[in-house]
N, CA and C of each residue as an Amber inpcrd file, in Angstrom:
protein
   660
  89.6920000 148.8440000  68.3890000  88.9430000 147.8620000  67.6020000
  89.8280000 146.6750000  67.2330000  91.0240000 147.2050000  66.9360000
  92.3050000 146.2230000  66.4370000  92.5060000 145.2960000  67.6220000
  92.2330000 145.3060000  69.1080000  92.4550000 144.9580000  70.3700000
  91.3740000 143.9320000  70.2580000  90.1880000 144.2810000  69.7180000
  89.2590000 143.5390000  69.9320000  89.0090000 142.1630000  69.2800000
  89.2760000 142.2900000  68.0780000  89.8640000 141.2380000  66.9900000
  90.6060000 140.4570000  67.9130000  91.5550000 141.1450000  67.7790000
  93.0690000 140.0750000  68.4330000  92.8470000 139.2020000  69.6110000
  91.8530000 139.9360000  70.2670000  91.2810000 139.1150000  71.2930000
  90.3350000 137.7960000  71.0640000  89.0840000 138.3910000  70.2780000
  88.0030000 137.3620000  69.3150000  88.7350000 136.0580000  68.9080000
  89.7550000 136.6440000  68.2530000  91.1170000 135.1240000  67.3630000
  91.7380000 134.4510000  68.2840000  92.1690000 135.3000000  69.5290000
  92.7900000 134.4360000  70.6740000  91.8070000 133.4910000  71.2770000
  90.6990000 134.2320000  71.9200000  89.7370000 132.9640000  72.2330000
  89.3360000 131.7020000  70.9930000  89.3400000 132.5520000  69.9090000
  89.3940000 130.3730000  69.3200000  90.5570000 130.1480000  69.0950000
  91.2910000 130.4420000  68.8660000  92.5650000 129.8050000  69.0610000
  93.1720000 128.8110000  69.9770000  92.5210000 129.2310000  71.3780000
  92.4540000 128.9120000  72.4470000  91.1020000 127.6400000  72.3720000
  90.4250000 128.1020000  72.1600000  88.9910000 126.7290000  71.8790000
  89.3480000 125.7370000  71.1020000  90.1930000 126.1060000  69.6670000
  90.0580000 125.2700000  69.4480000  91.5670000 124.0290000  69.8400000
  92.7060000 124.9300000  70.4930000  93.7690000 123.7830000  71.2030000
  92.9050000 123.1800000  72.3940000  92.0770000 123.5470000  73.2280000
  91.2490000 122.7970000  73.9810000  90.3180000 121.7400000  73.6050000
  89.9900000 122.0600000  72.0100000  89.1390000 121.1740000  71.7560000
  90.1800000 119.7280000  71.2940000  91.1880000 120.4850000  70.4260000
  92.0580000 119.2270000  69.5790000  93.1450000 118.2240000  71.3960000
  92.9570000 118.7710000  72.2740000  93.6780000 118.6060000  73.5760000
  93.1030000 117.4430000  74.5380000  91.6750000 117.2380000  73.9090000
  90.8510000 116.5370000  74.4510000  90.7410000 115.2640000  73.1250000
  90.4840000 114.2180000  74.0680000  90.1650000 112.3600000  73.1470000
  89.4300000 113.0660000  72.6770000  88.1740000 112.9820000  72.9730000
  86.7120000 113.5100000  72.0160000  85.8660000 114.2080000  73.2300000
  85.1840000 114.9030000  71.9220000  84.0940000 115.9570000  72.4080000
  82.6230000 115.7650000  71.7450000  82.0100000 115.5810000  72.3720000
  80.9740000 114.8720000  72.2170000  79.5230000 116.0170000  72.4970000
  79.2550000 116.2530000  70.7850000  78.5040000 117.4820000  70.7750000
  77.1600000 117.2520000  70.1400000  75.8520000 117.1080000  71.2920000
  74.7090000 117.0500000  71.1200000  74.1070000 118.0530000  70.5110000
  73.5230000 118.0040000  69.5060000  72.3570000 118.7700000  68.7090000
  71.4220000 119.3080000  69.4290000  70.4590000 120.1450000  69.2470000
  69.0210000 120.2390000  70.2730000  68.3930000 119.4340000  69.7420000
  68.0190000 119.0490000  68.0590000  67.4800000 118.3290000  67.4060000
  67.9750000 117.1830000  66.2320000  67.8550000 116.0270000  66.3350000
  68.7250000 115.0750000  65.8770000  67.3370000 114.2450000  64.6910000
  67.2260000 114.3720000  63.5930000  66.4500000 113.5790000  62.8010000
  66.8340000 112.0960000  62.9800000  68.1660000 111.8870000  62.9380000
  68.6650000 110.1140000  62.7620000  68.5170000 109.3400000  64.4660000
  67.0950000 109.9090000  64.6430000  66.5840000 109.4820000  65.6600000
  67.4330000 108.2030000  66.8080000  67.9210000 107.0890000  65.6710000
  68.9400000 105.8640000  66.0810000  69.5410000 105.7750000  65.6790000
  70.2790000 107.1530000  65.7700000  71.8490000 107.1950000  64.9190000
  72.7070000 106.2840000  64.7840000  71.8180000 105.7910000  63.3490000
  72.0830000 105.0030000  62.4880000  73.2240000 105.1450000  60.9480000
  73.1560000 106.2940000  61.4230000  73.2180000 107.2000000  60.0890000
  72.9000000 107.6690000  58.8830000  71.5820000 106.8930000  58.8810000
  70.4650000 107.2010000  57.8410000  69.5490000 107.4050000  58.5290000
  68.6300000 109.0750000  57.7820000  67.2750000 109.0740000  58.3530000
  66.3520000 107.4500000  57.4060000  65.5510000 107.1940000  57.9040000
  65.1660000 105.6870000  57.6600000  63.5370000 106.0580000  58.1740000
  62.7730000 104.8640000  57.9450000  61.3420000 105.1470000  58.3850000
  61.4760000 105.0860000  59.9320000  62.0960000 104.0750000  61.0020000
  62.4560000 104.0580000  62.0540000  62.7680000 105.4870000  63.0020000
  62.9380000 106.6090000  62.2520000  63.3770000 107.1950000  63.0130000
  62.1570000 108.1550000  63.1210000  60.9310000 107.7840000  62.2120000
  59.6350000 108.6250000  62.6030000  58.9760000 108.5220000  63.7240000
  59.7030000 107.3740000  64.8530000  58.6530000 107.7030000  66.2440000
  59.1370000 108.1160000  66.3560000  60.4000000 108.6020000  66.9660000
  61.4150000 110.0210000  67.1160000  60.1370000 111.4270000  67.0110000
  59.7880000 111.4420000  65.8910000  59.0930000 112.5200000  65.4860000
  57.6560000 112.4060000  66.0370000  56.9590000 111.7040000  66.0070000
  55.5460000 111.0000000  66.1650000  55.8410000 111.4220000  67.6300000
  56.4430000 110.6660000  68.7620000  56.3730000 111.2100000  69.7300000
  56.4830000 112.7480000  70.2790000  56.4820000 113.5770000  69.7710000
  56.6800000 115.0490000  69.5790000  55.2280000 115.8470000  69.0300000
  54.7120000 115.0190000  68.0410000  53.9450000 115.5980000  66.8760000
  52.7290000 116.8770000  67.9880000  52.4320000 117.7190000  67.2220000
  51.4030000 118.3160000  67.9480000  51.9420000 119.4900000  69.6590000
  52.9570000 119.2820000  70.1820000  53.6110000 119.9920000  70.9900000
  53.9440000 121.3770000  70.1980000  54.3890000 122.0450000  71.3760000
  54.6410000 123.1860000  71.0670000  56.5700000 122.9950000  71.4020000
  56.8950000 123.7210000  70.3040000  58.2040000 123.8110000  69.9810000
  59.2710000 124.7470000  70.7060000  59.8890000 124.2540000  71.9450000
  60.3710000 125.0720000  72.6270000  62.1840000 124.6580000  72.3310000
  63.1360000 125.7180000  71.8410000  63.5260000 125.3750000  70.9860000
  64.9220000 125.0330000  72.5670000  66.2180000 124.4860000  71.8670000
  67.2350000 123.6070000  73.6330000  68.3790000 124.1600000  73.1730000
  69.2650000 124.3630000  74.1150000  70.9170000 124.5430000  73.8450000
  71.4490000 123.5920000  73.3910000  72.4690000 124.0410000  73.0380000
  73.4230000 122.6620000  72.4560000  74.0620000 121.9080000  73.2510000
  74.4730000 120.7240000  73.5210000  75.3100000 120.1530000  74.6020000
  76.7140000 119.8700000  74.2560000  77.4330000 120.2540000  75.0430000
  79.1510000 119.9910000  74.4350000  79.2500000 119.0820000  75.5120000
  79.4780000 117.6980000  75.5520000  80.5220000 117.2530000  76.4770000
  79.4070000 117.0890000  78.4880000  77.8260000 116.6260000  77.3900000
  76.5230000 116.7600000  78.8470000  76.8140000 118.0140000  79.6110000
  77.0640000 119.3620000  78.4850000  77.2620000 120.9640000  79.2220000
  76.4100000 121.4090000  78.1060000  75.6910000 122.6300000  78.4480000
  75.0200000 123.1490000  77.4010000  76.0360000 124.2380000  77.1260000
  75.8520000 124.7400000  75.9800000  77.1960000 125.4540000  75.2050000
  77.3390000 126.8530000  76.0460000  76.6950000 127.2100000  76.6620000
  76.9320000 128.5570000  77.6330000  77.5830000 127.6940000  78.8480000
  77.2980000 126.9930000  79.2610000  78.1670000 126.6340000  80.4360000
  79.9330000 126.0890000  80.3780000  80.0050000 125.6560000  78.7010000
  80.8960000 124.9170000  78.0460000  82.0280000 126.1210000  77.7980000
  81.5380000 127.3180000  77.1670000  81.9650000 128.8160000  77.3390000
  82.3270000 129.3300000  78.4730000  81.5610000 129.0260000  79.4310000
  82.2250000 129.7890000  81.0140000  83.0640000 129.0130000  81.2480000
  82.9460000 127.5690000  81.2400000  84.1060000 126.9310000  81.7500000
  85.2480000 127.3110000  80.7380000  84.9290000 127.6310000  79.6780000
  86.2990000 126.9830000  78.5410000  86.8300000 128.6160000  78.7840000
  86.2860000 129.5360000  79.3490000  86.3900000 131.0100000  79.5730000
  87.0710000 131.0460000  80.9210000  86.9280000 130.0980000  81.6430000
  87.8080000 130.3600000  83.0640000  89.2810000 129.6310000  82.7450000
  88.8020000 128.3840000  81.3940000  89.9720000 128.2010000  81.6460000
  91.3960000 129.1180000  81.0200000  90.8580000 129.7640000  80.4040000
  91.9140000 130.6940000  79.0840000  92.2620000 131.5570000  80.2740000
  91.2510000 132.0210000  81.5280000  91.2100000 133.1040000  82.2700000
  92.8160000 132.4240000  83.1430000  93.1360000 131.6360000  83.5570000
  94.0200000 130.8790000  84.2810000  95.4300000 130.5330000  83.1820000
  95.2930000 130.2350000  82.3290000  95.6570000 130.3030000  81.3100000
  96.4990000 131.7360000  81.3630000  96.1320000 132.9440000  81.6360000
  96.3020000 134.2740000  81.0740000  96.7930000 134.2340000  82.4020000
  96.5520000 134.1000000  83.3590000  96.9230000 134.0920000  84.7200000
  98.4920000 133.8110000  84.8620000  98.5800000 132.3330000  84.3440000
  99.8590000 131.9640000  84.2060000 100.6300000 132.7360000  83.6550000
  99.9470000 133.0370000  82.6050000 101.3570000 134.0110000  81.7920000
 101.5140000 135.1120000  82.0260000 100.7180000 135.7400000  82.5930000
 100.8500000 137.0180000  83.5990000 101.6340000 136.7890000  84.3020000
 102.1300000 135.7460000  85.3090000 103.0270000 136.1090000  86.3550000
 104.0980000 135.4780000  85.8340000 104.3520000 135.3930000  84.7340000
 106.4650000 135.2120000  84.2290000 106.4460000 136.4380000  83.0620000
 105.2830000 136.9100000  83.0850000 105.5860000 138.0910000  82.2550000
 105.6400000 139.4210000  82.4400000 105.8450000 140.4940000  82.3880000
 105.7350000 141.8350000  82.5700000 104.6130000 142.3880000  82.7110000
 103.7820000 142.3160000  81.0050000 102.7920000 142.7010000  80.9800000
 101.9480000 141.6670000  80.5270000 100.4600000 141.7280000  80.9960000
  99.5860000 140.3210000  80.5330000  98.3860000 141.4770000  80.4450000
  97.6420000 140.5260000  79.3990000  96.2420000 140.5960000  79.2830000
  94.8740000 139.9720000  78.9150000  94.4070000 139.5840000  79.7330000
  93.2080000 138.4250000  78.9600000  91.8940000 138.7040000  79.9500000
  90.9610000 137.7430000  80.2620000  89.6390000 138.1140000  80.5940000
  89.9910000 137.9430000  81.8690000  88.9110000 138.4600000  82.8350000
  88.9410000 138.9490000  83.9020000  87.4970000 138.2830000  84.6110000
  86.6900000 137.9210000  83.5870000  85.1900000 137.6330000  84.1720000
  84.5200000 137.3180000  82.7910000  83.4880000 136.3360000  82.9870000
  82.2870000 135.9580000  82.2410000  81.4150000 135.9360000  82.8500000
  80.0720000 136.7130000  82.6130000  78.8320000 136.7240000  82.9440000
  77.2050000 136.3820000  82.1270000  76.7280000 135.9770000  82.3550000
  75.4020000 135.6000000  82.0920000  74.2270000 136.3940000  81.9550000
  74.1580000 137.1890000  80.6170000  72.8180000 138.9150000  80.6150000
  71.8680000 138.1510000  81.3480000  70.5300000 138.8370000  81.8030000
  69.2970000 138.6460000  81.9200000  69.1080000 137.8730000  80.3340000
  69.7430000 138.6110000  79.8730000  68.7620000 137.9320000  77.9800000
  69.7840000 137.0170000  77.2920000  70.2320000 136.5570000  78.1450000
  70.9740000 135.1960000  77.3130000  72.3950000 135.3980000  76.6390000
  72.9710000 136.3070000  76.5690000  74.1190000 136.9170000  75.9170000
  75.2690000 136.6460000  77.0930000  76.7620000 135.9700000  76.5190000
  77.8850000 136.3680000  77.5180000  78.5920000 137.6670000  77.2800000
  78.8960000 137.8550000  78.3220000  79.2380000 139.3020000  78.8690000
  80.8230000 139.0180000  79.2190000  81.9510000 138.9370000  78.4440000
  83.5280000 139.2670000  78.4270000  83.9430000 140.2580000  79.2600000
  84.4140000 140.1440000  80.5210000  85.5480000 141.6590000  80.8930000
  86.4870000 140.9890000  80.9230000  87.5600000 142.6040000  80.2340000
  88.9390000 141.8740000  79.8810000  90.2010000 142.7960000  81.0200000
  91.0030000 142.3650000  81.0330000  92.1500000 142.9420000  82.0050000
  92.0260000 144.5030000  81.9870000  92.0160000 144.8840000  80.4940000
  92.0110000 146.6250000  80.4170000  90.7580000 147.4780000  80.9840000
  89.2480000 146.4600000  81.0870000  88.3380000 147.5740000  81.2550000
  87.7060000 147.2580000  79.8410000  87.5580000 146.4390000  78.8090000
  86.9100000 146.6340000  77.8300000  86.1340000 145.6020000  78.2410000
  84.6490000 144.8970000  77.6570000  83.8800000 144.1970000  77.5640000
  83.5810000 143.5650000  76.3110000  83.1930000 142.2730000  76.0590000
  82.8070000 142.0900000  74.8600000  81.5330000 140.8570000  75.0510000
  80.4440000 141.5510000  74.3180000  78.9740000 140.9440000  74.6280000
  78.8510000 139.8620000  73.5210000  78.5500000 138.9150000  73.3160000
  78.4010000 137.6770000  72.1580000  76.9600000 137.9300000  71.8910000
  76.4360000 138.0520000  71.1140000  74.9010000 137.5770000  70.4000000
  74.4810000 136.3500000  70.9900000  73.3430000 136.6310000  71.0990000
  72.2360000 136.1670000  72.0430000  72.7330000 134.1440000  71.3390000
  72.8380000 133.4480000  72.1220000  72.9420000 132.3200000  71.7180000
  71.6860000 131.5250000  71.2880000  70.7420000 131.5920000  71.6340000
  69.1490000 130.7940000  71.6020000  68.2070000 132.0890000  71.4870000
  68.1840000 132.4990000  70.2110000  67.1480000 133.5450000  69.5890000
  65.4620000 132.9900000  70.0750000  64.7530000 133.7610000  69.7300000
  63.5450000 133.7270000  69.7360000  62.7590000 132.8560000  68.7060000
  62.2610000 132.0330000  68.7450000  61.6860000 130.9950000  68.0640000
  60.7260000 131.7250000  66.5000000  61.4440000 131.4880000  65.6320000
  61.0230000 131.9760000  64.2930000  60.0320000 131.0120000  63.3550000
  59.6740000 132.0660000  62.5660000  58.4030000 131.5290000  61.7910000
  58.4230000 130.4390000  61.3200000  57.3530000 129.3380000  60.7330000
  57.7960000 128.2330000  60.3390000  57.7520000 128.0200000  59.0750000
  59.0190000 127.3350000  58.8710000  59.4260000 127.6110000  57.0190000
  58.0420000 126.4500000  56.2430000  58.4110000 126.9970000  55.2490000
  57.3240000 126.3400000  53.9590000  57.5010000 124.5840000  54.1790000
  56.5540000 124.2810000  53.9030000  56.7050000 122.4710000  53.5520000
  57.0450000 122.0790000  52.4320000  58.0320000 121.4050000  52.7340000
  58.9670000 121.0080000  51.5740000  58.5050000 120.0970000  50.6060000
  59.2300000 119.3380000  49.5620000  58.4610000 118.8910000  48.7650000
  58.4120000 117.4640000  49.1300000  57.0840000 116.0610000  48.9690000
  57.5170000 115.0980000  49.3930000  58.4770000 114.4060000  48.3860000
  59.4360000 113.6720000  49.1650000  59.9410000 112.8560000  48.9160000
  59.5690000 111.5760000  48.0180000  60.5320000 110.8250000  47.5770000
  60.1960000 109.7210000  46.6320000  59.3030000 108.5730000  47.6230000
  58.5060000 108.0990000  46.8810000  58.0710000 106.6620000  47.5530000
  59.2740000 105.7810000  47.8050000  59.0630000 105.1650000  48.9510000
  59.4480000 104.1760000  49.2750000  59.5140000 102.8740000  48.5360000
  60.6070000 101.6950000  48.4910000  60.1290000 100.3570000  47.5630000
  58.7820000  99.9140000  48.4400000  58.1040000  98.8850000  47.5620000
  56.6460000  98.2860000  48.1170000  57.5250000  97.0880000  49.3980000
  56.5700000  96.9730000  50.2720000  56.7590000  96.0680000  51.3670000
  56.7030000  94.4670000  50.7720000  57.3130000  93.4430000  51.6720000
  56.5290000  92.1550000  50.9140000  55.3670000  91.4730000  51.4780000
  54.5030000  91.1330000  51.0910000  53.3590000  91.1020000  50.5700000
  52.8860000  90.0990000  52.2020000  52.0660000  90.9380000  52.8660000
  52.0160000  89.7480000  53.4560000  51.0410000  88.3730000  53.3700000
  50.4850000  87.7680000  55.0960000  49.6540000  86.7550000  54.6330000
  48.7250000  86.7150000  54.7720000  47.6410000  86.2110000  53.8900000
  46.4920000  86.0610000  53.4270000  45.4620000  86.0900000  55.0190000
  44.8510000  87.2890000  55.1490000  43.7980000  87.0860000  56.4750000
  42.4570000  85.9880000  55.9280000  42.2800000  85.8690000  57.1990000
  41.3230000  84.3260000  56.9300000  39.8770000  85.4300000  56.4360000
  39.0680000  83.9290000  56.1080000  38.1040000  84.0210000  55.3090000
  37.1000000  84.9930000  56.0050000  36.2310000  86.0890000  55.2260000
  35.3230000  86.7780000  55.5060000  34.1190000  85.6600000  55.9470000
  33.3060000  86.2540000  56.7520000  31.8150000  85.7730000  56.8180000
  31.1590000  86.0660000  55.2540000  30.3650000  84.9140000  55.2190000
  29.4510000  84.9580000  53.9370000  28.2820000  86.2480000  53.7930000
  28.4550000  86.9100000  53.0000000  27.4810000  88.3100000  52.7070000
  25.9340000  88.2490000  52.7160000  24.7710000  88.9160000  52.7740000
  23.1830000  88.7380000  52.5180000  23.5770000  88.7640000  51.4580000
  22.8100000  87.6380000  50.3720000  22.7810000  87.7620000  49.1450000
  21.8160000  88.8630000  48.9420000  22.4330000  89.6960000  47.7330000
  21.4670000  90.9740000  47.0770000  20.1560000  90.5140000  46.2900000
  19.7130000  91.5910000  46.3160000  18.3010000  91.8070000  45.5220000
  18.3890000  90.8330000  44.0790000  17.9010000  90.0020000  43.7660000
  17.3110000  89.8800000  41.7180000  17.0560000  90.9500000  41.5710000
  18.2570000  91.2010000  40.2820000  18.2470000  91.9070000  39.9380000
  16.8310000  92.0560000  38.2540000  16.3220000  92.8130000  37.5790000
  15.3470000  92.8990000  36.9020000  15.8420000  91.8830000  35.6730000
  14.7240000  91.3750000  34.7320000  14.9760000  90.2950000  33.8700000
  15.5890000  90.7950000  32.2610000  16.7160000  90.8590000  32.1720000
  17.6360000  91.4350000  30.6520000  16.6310000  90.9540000  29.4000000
  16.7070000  91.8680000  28.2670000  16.0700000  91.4350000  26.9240000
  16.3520000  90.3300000  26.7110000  15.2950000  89.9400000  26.2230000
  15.3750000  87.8880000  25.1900000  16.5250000  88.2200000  23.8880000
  17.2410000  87.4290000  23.9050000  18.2150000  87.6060000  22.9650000
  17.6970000  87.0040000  21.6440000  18.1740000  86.8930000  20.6060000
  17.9670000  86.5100000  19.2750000  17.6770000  85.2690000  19.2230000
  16.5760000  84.9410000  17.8970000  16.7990000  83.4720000  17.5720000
  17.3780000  82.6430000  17.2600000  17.9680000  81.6460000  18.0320000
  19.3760000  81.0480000  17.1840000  19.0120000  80.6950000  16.0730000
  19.2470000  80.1380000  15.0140000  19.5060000  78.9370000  13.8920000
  18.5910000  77.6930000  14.3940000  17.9350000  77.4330000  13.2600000
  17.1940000  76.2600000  13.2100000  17.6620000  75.0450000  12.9840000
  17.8370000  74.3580000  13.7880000  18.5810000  72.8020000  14.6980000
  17.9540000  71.7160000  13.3680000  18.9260000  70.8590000  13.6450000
  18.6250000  69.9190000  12.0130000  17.8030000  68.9770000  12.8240000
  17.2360000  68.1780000  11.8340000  15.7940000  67.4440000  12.3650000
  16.5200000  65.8560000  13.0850000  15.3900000  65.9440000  14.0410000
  16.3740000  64.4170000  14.9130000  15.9150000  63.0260000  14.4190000
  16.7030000  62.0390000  14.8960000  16.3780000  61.0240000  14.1430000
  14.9240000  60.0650000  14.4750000  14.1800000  59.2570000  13.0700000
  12.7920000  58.9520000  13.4380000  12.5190000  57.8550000  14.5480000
  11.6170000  58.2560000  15.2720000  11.7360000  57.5440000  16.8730000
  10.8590000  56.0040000  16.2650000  10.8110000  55.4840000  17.4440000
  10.0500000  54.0020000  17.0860000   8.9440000  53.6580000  16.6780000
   8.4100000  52.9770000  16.0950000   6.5140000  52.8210000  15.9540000
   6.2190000  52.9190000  16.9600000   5.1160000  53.4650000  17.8800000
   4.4000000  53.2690000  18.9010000   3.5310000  51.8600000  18.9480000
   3.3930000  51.7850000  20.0420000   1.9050000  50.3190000  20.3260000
   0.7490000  51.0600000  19.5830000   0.1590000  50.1890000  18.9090000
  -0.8120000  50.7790000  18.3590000  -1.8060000  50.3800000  19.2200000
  -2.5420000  51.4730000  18.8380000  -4.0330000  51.6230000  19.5400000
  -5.4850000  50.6740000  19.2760000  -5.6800000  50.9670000  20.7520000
  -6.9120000  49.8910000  20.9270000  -8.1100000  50.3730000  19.4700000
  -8.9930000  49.2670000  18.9000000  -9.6220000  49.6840000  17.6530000
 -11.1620000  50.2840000  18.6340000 -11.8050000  51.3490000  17.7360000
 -12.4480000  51.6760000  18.3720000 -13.5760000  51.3840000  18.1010000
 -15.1560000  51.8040000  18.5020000 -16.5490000  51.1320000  18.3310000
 -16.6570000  51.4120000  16.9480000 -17.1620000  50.3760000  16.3840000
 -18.0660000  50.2050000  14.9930000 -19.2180000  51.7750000  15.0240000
 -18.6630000  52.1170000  13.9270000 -19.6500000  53.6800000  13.4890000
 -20.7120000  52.7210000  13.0040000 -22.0880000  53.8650000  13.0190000
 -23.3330000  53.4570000  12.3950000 -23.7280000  52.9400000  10.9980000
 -24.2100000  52.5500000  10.3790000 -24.2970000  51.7170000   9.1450000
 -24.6720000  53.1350000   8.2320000 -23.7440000  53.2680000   6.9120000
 -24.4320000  53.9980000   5.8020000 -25.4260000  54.2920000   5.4690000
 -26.2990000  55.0720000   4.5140000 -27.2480000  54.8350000   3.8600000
 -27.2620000  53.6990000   2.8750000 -28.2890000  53.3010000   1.9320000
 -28.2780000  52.0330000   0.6340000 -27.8960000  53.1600000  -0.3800000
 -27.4670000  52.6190000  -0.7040000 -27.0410000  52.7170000  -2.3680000
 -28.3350000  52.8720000  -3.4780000 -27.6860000  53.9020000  -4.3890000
 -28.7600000  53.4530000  -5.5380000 -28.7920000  51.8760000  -6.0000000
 -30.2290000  51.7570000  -6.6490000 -30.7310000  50.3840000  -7.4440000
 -29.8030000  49.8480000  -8.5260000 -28.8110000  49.3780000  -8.5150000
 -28.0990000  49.2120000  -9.8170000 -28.7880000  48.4010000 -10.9590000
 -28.2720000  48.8240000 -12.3060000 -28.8080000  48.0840000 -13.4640000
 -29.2410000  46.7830000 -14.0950000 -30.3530000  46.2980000 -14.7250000
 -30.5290000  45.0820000 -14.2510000 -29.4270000  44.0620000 -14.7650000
 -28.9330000  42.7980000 -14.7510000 -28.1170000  42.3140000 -15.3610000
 -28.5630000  41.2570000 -16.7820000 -27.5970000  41.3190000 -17.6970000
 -28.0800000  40.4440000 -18.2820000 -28.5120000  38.6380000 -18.0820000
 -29.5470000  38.1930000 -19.1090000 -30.0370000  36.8090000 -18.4050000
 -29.1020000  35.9520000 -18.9180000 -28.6810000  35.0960000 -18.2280000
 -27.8900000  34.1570000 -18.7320000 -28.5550000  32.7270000 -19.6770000
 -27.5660000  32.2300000 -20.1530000 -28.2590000  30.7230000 -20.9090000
 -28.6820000  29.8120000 -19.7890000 -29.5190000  29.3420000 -20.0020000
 -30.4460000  27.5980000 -19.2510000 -28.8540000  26.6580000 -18.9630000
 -29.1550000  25.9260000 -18.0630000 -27.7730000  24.8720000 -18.1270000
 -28.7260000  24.1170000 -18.9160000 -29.5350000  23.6230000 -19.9800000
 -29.5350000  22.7540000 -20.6580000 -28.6770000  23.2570000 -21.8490000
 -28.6070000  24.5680000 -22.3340000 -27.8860000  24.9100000 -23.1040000
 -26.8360000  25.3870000 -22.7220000 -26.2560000  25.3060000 -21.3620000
 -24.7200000  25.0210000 -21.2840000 -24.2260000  23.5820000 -21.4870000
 -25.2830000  22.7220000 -21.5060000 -24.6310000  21.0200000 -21.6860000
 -24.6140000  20.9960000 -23.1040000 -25.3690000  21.5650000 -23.7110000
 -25.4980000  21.4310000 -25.4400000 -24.3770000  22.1640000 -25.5760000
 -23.9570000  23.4670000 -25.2120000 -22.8040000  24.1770000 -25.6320000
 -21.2440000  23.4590000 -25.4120000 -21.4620000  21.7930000 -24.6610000
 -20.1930000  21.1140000 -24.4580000 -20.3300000  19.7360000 -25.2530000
 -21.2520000  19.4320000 -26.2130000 -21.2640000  18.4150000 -27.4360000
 -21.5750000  17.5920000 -26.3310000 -22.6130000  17.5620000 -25.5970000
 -22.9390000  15.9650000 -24.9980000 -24.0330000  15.2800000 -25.7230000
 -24.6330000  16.1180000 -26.5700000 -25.5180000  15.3820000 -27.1940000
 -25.3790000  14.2980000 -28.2090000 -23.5660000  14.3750000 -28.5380000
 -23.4640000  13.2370000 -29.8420000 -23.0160000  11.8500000 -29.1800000
């Protein structure tokens, strides 16, 4: 078991002086949200997603270096194998892998110099349930505003609508000022003549003018 370890630690040990041995290593995701690795997920990176939407989810290897990570393993496995090779022949005794193989079910398959094997867990499991929906996120700031679309067509004017209660009487308005005499009017036909009158009383008789000349002294 102690053999087996020592071995497990040698291969990264070994991975990872291969990895630090190399300029860069350039390691693709199966799935990348920052669609235009930008380095912010951003609204931009939802056609990313949009183009996907509704498919069925078939899940990808990883890519090390445009290798998917099982092929990245056999190679990085032949090379330790050569590696062990070398030091096998200035040494006495050597021991390292002998072969990498490929299960039917996706697992690498280690033989090592002695006759032991060592199987890795399945690299690309079986596509699992789908987790809960998370909570949404904050709104976004508002956009700026854009410009004004042109004018609608004019609407059917609606129905009249029914006639509202008569409202209150206002206050009684102060009196306006007195307008002009009018033209007066044409006079109209003479009405019919009265009845007579009663007979009035007789009057008294007056004096003779001979005795109004006597009543002025003409006789002296």
């Amino acid at each position: 078991m102690s053999l087996l370890k020592s071995t497990v630690a040698a291969l990264l040990c070994l991975f990872a002086f291969s990895v630090h041995a190399q300029t860069t290593v350039a390691v693709d995701p199966p799935y990348n949200p920052d669609a235009n690795e930008d380095g912010v997920i951003g609204s931009s990176d939802l056609m990313g997603l949009l183009a996907v939407f509704g498919y069925d989810f078939v899940p990808e290897s990883i890519f090390v270096d445009g290798m998917t990570l099982e092929e990245y393993l056999i190679e990085l496995t032949a090379w330790v194998a050569e590696l062990e090779g070398q030091i096998g022949s200035v040494t006495t005794v050597g021991f390292g892998v002998t072969s990498v193989e490929l299960s039917d079910g996706g697992a690498l398959v280690f033989t090592f110099s002695d006759g032991t094997t060592l199987t890795t867990p399945l690299l690309v499991g079986e596509q699992g349930e789908a987790g809960p929906v998370g909570p949404a996120g904050p709104a976004g700031p508002a956009g700026p505003q854009g410009e004004p679309g042109p004018q609608g067509e004019q609407g059917v004017a609606g129905a009249t609508g029914p006639e509202g209660p008569m409202g209150p009487t206002g206050p009684q308005g102060e009196p306006g000022p007195q307008g002009e005499q009018g033209v007066a009017g044409a006079t109209g036909p003479e009405g019919p003549a009265g009845p007579a009158g009663p007979q009035g009383p007789a009057g008294i008789t007056g004096a003779s003018a001979y005795e109004l000349w006597l009543s002025t002294g003409q006789d002296r």
